[in-house]
Structure formats: structure tokens, C-alpha cells
Legacy VTK file of the C-alpha trace (Angstrom):
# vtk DataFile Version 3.0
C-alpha trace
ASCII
DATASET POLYDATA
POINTS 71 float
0.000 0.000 0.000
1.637 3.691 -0.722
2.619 5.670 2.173
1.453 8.828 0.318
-2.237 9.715 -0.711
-3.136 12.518 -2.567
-5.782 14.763 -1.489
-7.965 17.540 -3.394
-7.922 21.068 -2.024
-11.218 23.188 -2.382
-11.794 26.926 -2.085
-8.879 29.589 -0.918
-5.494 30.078 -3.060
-5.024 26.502 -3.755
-8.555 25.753 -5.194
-8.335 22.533 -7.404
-4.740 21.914 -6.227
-3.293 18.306 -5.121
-1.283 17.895 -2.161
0.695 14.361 -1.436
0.011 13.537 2.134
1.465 10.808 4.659
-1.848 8.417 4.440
-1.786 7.470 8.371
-2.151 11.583 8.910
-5.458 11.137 6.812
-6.775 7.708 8.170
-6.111 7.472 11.518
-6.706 11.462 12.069
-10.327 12.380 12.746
-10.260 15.809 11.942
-7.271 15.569 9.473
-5.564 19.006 7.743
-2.797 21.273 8.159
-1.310 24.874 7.641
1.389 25.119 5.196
2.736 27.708 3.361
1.809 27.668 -0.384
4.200 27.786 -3.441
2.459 30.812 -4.760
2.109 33.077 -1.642
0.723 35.863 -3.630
-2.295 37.276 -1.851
-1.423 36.206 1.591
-1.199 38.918 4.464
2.548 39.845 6.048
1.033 38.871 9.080
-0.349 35.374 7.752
1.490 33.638 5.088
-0.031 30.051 5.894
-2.944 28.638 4.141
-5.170 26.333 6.220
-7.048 23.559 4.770
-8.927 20.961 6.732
-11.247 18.309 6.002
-15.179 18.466 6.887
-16.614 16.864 9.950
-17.879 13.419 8.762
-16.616 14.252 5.227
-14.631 12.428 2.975
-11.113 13.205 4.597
-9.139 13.244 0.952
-10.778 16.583 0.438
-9.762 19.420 2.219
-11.361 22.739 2.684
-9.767 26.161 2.970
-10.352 28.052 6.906
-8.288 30.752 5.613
-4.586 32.370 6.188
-2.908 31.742 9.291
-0.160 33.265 11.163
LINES 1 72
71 0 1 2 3 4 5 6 7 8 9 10 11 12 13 14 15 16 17 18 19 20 21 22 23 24 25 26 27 28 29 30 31 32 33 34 35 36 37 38 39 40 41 42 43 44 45 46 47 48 49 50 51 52 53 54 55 56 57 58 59 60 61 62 63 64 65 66 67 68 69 70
């Protein structure tokens, strides 16, 4: 089985975007996501250059939603 999954970004900066992710921090995480700083930072605030995607409550946790920029 591969170590890596990819999962679909929706909304914010990275709408549409793929991003490989360790597969145990998707399946054994029940409220799986992170904050990361995108390749194209363009449009994010001095004070918040992090994107943060998550996935819904009881939604299918390969899909990730953007909560906005972060500090």
C-alpha cells in the first residue's frame, strides 16, 4: 500500500490543487488538515502567510477545505 495519498484542495489560493500527504495523517486522524505555506504566496497577508485547509466533519477526509490564512 503507498505511504502517500493525494488529497484535493477546495476553495482559498489553492482551489483545485493536489497535495501528497502521509496516508496514516489522513486515516487514523479524525479531523485531518494542516497549515502550510503555499508555493504561490501571492495574496497572503505579512502577518499570515499560511494557508489552512482541513477536512469536513464526517466528510470524505481526501478533500480538504480552505479556513483561511494563518499566522
Amino acid at each position: 500500500m503507498d505511504e502517500m495519498v493525494r488529497i484535493r484542495l477546495v476553495g482559498g489560493p489553492m482551489d483545485g490543487g493536489e497535495l501528497p500527504v502521509d496516508r496514516a495523517a489522513v486515516e487514523e486522524d479524525p479531523e485531518p488538515g494542516f497549515d502550510f505555506v503555499p508555493e504561490d504566496g501571492s495574496g497572503a497577508p505579512e502577518d499570515a502567510p499560511r494557508v489552512l485547509y482541513t477536512a469536513e466533519p464526517g466528510g470524505d477526509p481526501a478533500v480538504w477545505h480552505w479556513r483561511g490564512w494563518v499566522p
